[in-house]
The first five atom37 places (N, CA, C, CB, O) and aatype in JSON, in Angstrom:
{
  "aatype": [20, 20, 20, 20, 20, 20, 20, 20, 20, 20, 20, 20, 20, 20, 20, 20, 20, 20, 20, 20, 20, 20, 20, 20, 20, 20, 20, 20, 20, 20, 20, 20, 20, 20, 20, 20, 20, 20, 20, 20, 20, 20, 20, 20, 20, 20, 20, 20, 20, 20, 20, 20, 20, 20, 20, 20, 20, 20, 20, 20, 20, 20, 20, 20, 20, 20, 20, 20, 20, 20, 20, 20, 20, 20, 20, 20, 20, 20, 20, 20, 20, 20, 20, 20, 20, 20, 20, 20, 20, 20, 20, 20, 20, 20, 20, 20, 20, 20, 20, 20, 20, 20, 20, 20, 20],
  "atom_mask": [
    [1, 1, 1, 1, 1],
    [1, 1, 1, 1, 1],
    [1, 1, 1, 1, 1],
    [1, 1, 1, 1, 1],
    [1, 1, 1, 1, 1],
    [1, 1, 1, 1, 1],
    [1, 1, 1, 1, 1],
    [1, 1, 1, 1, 1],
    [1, 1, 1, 1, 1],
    [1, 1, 1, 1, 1],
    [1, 1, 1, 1, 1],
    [1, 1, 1, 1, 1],
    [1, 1, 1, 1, 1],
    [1, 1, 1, 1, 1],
    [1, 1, 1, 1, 1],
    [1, 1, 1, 1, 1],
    [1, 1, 1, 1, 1],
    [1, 1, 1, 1, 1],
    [1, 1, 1, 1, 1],
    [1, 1, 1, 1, 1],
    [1, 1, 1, 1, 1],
    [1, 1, 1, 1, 1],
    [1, 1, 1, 1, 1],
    [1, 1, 1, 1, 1],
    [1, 1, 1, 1, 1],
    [1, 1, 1, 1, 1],
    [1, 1, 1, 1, 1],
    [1, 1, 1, 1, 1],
    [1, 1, 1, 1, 1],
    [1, 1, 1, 1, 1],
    [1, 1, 1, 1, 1],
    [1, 1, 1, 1, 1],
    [1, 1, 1, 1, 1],
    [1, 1, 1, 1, 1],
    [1, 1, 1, 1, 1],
    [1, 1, 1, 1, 1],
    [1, 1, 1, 1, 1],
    [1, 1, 1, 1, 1],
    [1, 1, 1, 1, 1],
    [1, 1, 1, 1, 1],
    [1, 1, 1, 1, 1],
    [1, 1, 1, 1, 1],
    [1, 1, 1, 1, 1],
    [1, 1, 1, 1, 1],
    [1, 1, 1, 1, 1],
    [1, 1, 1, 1, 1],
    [1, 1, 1, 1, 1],
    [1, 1, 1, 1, 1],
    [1, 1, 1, 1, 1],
    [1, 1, 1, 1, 1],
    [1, 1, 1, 1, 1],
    [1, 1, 1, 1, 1],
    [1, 1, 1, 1, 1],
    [1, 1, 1, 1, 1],
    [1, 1, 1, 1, 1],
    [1, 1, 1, 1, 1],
    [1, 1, 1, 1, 1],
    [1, 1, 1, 1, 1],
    [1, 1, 1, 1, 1],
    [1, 1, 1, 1, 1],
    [1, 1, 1, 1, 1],
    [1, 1, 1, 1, 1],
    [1, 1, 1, 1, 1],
    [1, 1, 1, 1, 1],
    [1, 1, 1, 1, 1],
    [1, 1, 1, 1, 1],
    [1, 1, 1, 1, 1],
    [1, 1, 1, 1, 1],
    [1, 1, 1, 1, 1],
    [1, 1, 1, 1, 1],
    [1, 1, 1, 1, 1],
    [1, 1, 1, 1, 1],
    [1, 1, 1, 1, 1],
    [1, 1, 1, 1, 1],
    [1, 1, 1, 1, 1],
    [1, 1, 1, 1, 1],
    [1, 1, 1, 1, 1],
    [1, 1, 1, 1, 1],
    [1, 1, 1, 1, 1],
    [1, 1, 1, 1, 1],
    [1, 1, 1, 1, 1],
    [1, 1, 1, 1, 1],
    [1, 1, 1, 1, 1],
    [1, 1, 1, 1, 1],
    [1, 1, 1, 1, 1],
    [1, 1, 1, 1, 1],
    [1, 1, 1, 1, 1],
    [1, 1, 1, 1, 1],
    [1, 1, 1, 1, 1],
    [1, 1, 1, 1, 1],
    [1, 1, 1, 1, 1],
    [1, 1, 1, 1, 1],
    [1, 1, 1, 1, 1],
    [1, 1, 1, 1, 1],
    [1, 1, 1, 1, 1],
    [1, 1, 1, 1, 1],
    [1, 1, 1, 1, 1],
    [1, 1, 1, 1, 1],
    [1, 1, 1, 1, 1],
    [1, 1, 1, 1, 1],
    [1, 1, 1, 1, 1],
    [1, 1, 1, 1, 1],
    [1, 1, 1, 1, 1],
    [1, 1, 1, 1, 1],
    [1, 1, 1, 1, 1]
  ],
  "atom_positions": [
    [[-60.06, -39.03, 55.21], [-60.63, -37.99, 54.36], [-59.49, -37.13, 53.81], [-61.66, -37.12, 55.14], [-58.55, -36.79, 54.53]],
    [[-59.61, -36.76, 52.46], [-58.28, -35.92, 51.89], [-59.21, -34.77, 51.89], [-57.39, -36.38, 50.21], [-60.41, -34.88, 52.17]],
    [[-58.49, -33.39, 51.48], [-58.35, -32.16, 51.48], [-58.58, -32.69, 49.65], [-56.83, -31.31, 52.34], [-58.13, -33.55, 48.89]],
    [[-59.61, -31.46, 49.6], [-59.89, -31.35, 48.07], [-58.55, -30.13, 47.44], [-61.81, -30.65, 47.84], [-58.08, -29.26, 48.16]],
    [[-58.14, -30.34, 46.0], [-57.19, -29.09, 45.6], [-58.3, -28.51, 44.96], [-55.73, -29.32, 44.58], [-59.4, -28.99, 44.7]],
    [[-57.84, -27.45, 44.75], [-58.66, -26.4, 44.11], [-59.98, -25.61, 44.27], [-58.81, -26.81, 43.23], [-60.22, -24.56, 43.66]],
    [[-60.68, -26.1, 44.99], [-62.12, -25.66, 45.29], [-61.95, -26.11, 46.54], [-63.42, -26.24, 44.45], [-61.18, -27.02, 46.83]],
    [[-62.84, -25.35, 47.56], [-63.18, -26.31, 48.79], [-64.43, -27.12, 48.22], [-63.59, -25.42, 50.34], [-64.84, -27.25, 47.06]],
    [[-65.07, -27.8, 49.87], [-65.6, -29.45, 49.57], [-67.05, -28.25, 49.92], [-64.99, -31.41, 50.97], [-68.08, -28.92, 50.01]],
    [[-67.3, -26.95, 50.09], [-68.69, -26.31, 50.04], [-68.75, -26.71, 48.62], [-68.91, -24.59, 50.44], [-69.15, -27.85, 48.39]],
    [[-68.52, -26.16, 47.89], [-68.87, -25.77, 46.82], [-69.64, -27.2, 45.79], [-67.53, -25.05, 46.3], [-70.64, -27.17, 45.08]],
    [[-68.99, -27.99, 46.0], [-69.85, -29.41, 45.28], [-71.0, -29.54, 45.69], [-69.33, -30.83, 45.53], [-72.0, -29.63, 44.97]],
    [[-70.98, -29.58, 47.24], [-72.58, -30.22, 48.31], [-73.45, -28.44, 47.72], [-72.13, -30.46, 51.23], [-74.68, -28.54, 47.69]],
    [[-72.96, -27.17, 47.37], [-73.57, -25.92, 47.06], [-74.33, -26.59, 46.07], [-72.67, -24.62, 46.63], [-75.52, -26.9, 46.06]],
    [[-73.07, -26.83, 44.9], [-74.06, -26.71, 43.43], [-75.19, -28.22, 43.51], [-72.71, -26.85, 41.61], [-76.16, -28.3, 42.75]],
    [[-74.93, -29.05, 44.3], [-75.73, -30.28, 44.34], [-77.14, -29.93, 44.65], [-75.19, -31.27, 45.38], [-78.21, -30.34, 44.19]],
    [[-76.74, -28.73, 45.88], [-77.99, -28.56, 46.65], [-78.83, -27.71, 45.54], [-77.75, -27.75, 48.22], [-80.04, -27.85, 45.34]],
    [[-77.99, -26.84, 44.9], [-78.92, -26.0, 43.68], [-79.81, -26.55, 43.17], [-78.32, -25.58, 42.54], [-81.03, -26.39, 43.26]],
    [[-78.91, -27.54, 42.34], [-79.25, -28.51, 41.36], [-80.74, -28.93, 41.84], [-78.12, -29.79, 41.31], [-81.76, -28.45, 41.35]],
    [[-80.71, -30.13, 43.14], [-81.93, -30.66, 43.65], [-82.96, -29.52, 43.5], [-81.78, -31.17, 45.16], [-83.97, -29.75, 42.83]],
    [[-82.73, -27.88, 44.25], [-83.65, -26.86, 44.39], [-84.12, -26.64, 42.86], [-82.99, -25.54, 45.12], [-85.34, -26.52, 42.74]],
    [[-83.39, -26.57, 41.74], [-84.14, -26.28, 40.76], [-84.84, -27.34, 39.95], [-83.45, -25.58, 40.07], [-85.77, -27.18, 39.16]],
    [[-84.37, -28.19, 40.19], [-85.68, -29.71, 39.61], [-87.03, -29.95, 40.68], [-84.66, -31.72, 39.71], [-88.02, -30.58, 40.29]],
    [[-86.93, -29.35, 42.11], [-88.13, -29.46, 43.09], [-89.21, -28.5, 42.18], [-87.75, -28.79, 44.88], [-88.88, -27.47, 41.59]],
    [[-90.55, -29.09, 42.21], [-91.73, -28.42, 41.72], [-91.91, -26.66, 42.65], [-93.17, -29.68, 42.09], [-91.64, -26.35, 43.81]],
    [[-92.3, -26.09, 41.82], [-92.64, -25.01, 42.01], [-93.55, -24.6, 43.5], [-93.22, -24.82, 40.83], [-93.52, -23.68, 44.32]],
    [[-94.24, -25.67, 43.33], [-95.59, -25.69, 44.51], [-94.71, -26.13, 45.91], [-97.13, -27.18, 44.07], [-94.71, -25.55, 47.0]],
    [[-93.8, -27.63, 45.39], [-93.53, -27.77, 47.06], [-92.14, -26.89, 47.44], [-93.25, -29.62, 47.56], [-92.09, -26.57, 48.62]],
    [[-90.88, -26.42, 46.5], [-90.33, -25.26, 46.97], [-91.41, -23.84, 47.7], [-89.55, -24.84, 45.64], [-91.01, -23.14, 48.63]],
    [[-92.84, -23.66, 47.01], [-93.47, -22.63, 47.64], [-93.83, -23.19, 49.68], [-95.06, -22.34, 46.47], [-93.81, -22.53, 50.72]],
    [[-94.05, -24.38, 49.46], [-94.13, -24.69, 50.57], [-93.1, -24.96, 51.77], [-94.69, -25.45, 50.35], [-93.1, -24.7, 52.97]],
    [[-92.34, -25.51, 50.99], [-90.78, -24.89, 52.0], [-90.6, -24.03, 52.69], [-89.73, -24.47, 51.49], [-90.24, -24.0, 53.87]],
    [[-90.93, -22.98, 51.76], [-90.33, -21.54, 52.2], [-91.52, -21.14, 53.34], [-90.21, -20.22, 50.68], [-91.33, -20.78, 54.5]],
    [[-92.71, -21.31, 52.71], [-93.67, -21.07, 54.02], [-93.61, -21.66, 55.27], [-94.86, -21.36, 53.78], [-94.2, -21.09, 56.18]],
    [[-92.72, -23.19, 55.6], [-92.77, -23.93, 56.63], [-91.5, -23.15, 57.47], [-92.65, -25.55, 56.23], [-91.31, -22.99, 58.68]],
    [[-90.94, -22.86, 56.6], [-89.65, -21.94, 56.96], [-90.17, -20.85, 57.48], [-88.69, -21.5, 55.79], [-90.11, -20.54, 58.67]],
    [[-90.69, -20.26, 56.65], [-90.68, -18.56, 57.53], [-92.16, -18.91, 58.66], [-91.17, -16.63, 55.96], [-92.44, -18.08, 59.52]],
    [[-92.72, -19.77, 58.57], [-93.69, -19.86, 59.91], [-92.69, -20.22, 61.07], [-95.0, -21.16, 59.79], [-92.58, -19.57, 62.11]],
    [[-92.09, -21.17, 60.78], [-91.11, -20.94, 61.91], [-90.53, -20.21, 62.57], [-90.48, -21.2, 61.87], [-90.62, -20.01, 63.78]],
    [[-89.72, -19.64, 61.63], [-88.81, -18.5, 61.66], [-89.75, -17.4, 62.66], [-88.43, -17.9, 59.94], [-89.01, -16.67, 63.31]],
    [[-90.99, -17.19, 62.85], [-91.74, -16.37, 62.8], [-92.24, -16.75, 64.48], [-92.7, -16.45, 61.45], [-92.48, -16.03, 65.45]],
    [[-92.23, -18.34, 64.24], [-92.71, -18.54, 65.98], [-91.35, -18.37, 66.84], [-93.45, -20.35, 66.41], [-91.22, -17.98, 68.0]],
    [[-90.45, -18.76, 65.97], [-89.07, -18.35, 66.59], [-88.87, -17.16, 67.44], [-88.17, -18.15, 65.58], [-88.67, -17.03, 68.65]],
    [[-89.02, -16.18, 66.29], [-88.87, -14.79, 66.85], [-90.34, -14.42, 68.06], [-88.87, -13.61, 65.3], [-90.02, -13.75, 69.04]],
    [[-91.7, -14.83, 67.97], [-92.51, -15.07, 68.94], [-92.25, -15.14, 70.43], [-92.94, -16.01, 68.61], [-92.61, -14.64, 71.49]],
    [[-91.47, -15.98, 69.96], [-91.05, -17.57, 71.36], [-89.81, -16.4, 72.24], [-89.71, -19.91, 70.23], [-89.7, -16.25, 73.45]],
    [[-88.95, -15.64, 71.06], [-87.72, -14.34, 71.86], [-88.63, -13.02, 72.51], [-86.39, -13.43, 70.33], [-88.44, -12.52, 73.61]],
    [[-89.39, -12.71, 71.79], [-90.04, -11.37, 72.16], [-90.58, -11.55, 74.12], [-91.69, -11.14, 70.81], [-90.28, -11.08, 75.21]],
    [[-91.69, -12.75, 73.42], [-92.14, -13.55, 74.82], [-91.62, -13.19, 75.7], [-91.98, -14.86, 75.0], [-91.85, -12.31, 76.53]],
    [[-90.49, -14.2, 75.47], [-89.79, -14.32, 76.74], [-88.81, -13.26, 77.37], [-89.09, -15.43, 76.63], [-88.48, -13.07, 78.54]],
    [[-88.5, -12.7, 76.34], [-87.74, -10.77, 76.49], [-88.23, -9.79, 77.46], [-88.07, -9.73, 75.07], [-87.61, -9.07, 78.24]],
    [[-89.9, -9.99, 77.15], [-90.81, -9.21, 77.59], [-91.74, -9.26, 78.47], [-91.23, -8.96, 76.92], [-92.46, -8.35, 78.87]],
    [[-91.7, -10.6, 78.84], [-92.65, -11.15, 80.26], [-92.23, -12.71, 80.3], [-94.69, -10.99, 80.06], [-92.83, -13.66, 79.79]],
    [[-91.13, -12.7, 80.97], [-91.06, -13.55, 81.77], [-91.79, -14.3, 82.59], [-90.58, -13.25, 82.17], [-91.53, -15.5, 82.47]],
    [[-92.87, -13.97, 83.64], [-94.06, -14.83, 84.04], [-94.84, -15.39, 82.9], [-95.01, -14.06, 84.89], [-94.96, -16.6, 82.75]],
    [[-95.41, -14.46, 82.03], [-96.09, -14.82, 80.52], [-95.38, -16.05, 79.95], [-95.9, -13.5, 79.33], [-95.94, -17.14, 79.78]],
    [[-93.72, -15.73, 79.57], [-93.46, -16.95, 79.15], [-93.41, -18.21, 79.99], [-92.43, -16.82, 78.61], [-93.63, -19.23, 79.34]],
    [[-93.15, -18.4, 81.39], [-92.97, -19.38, 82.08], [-94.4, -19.88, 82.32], [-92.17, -19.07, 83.22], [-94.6, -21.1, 82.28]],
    [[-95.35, -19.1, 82.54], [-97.06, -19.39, 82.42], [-97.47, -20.42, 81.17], [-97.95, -17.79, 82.07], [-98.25, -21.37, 81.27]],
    [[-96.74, -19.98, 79.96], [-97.31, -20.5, 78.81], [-96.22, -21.59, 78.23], [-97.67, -19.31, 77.8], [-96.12, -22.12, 77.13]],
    [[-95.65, -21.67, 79.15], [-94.66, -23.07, 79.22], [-94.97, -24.12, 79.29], [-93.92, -23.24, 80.07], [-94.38, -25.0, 78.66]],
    [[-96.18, -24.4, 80.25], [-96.95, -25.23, 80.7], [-97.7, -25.63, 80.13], [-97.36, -25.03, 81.45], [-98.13, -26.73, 80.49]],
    [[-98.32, -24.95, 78.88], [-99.29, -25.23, 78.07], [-99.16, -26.31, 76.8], [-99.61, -24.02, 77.68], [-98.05, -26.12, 76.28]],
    [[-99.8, -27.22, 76.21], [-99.42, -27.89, 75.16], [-98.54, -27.29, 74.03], [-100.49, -28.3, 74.69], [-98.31, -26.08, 74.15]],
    [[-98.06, -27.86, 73.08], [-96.75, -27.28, 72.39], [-97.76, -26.04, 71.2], [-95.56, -28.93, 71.36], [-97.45, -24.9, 70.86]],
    [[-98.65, -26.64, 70.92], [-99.25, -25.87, 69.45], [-100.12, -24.57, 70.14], [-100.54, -27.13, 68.31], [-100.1, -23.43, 69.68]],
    [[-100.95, -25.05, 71.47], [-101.49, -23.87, 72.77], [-100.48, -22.86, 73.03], [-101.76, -24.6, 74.37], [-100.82, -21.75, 73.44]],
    [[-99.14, -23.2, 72.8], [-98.31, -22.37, 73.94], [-97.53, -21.52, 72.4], [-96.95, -23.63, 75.4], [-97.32, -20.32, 72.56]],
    [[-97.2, -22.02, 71.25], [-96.71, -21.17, 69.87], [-98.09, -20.49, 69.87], [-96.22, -22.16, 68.21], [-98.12, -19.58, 70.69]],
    [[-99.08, -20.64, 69.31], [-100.19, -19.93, 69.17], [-100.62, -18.36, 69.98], [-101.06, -20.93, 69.49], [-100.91, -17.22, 69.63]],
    [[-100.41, -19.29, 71.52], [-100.5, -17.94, 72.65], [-99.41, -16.87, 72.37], [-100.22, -18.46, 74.36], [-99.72, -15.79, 71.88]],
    [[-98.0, -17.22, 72.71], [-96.94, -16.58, 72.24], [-96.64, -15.84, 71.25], [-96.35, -17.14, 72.16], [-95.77, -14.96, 71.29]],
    [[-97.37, -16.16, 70.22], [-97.76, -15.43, 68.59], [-99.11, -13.76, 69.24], [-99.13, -17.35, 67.12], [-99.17, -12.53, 69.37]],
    [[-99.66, -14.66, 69.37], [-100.53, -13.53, 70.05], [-100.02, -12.61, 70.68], [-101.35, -13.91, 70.89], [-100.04, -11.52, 70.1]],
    [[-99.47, -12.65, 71.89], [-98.79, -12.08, 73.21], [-97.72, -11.51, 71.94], [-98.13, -13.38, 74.77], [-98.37, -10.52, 71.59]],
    [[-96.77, -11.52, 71.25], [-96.15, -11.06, 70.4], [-96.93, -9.78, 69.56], [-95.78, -12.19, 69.7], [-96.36, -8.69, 69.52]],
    [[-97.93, -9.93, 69.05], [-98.5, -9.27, 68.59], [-99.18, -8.2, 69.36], [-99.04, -9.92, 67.99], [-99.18, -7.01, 69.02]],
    [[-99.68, -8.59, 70.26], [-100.3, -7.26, 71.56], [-99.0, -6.88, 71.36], [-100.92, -7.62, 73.55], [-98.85, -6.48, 70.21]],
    [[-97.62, -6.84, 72.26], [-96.9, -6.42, 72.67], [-96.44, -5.57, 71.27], [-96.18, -7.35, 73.41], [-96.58, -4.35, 71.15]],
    [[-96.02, -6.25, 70.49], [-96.0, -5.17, 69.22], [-96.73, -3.61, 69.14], [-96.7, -5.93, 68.06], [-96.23, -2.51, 69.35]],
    [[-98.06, -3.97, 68.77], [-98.62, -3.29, 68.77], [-98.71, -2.08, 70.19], [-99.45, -4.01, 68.35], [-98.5, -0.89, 69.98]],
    [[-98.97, -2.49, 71.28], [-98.63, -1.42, 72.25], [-97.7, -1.13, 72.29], [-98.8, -1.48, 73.3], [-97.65, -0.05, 72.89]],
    [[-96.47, -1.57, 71.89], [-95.16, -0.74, 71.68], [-95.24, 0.35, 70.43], [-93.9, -1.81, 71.37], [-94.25, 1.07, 70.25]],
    [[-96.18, 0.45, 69.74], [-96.02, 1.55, 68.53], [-96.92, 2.28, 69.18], [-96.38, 1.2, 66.86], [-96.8, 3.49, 69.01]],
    [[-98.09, 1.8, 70.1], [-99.0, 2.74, 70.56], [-98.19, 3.87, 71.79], [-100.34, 1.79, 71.2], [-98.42, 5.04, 72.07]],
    [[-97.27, 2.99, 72.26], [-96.33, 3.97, 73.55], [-95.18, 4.3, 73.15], [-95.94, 3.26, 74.98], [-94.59, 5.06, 73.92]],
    [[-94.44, 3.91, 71.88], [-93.3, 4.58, 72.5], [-93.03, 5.28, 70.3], [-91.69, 3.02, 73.67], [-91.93, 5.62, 69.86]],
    [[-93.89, 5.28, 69.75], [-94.1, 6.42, 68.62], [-94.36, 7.39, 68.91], [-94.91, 6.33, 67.78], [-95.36, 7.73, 69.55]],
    [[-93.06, 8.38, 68.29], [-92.77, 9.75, 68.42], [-94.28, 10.45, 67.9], [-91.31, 10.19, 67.44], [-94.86, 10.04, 66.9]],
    [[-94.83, 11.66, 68.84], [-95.53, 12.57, 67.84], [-96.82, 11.51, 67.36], [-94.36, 13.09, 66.41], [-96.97, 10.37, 67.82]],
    [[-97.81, 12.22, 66.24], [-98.72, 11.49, 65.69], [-98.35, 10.13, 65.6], [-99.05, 11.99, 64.56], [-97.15, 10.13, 65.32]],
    [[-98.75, 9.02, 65.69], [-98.3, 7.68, 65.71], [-100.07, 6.97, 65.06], [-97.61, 7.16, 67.63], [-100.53, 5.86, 65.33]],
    [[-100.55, 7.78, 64.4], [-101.98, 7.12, 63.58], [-101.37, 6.4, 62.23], [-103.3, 8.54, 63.01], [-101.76, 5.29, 61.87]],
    [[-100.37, 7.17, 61.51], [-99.7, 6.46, 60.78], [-99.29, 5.32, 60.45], [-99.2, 6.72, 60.82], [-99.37, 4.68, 59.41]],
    [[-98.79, 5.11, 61.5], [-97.72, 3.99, 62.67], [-98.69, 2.65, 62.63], [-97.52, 4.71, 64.82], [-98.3, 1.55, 62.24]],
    [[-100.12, 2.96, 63.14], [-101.09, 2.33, 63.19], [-101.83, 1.32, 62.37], [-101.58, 3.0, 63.35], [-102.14, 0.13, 62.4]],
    [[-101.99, 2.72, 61.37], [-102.59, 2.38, 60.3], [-101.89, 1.19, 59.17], [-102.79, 3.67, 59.74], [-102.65, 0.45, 58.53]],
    [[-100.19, 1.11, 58.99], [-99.61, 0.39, 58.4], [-100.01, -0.6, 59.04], [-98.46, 0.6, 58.23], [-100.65, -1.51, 58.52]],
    [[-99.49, -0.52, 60.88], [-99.63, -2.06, 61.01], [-100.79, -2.8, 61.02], [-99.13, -2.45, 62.05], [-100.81, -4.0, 60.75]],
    [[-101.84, -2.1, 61.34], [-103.21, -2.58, 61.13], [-103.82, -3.34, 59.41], [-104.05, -1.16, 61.5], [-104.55, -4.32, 59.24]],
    [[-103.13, -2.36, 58.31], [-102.96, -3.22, 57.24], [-102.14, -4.22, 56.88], [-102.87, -2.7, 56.52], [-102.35, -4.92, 55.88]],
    [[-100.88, -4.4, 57.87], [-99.73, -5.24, 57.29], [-100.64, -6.44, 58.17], [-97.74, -4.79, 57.74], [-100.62, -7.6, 57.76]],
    [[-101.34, -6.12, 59.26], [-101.8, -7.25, 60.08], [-103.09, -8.15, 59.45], [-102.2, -6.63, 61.49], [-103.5, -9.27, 59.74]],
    [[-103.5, -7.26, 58.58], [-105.06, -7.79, 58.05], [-104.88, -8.05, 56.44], [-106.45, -6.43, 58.32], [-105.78, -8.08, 55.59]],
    [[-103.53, -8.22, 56.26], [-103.21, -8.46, 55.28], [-103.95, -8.04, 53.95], [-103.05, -9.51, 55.46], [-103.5, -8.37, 52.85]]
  ]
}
């Protein structure tokens, strides 16, 4: 393998990858991004979890793979939420009220 002059060897596989991204249809780039950030999303789930209850996560370890993201999503979300309910300064109805709309979309 040689050493490229002038540019590094990102920059070709960059603009290639552009390239492909802007000829992909509109609909399945939209779907990308959603498979992405659902992930991204059980990801961060799957850290809180296990951050925050350790028995919880080792309990729901055991469980089938789609049973145990699902639960964990949940358990993420309680825990959320009672964390704005305990540890928001002062009035915390505010606090509430966003997340109760950001949650019910």
């Amino acid at each position: 393998m040689t050493a490229m002059t002038g540019e590094s060897w990102e920059s070709p596989l960059l603009n290639l990858a552009l390239e492909a991204w802007q000829v992909m249809s509109p609909a399945k780039r939209l779907e990308l991004e959603d498979d992405a950030l659902l992930e991204q999303a059980y990801n961060h789930c799957e850290s809180l979890t296990s951050f925050s209850s350790r028995s919880f996560y080792l309990a729901s370890s055991l469980m089938k793979s789609e049973s145990k993201r699902a639960v964990r999503a949940l358990y993420a979300f309680c825990r959320t939420t009672d964390d704005i309910v305990d540890d928001a300064p002062g009035d915390n109805s505010g606090l509430l009220l966003a997340w109760r709309e950001r949650a019910l979309g």
